[in-house]
Steps between C-alpha positions, in 0.01 A plus 500: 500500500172576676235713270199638666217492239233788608223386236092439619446294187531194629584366131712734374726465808498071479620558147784787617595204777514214256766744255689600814548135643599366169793792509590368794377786745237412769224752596209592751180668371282731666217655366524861653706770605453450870597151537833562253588740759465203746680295291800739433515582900522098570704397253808568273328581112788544217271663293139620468213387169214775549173529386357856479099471555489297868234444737620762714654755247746612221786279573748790470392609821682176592783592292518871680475312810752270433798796384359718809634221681822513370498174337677435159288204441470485084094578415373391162142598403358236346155658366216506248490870438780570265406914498771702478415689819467167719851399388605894604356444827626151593838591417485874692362287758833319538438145267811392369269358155185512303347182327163524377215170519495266282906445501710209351688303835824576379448839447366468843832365630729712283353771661493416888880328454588876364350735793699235734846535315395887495424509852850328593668750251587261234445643141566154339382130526878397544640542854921503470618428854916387439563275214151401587126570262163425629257561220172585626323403193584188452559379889835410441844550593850503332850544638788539219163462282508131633136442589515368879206257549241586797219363686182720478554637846877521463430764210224650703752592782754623256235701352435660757858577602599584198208767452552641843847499451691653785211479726435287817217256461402320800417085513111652503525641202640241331246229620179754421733521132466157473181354653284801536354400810419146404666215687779757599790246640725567807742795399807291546387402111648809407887416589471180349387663187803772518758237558349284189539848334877592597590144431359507155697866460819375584466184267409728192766755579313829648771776572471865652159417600335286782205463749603623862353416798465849736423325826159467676340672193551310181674495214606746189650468166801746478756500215830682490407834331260480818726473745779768356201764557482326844863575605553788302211671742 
């Protein structure tokens, strides 16, 4: 996933980059609120790390800017003021999350993985999809609780899926998933990757559940509860 970081101090948002690369998530920093609006109009940002006190104001104007927009985009505050009436503004302001300078990386993490699984209305780190669990914690998959062994960018695909389940990604979306913008391959990667994926779904057994191609647009993870509510509207 792509994570704008909207921080001016230049250290504080190195050391936010080095915690989200070693999760596995790659990121682009700006260092005010004008330029993550650039950045959010250019490119495709899975979720938003904000600073409040920027060059060119109080980052929830971004935030307000952001939800006036329509966008869903997950917003955590990530701030040294930890009054009581900040956190009541950034949240009426439409942030998703509060975490208050100095913070532990995992906390870090733990928080922005939530506001994503909240923003794709999943209440739990476990994704169910057929006789098939993706556990967002631990970046793993099971079918029959057999644990199915992925590449890195296998699971990031199925992450994805699996947390926009019933949704139609596109092949953009998965390369700016996987490579943020850096040495972003031809799209044709993408198939290759989903046949690796069916292949490895039939061999471990997946039932009512698979990946479907919708033509000229992408792919989507359905199961069979999913497509009963199809038919039956």
């Amino acid at each position: 996933m792509n994570i704008l970081i909207v921080e001016d101090d230049i250290v504080i948002a190195e050391v936010i980059q080095q915690t989200l690369e070693k999760a596995g998530y790659h990121s682009v920093h700006v260092t005010t609120i004008e330029k993550a609006l650039i950045e959010m109009n250019h490119n495709l940002i899975d979720a938003v790390l904000l600073d409040i006190n920027l060059p060119d104001g109080n980052g929830t104007r971004l935030t307000r800017l952001i939800r006036r927009g329509k966008l869903s985009t997950p917003i955590l505050v990530v701030s040294g003021n930890s009054s009581v009436d900040n956190r009541i503004t950034a949240l009426g302001s439409g942030a998703d999350g509060y975490l208050t300078k100095p913070f532990d990386r995992d906390e870090l993490i733990a928080h922005l993985e939530t506001i994503i699984r909240r923003a794709y209305g999943h209440s739990s780190a476990k994704i169910d999809v057929g006789n098939m669990m993706i556990d967002l914690n631990r970046n793993l998959i099971t079918i029959n609780d057999n644990f199915v062994p992925l590449t890195h960018k296998e699971y990031q695909i199925l992450y994805l899926l699996g947390i926009r389940k019933g949704a139609v990604l596109s092949k953009h979306a998965f390369i700016s998933h996987i490579y943020g913008g850096i040495d972003e391959p031809d799209s044709k990667i993408i198939d290759v990757f989903i046949c690796k994926l069916r292949r490895k779904h039939d061999e471990w057994g997946l039932e009512k559940a698979k990946i479907e191609t919708v033509w000229g647009q992408g792919y989507m993870l359905v199961d069979e509860k999913m497509n009963s509510q199809r038919f039956a509207g």
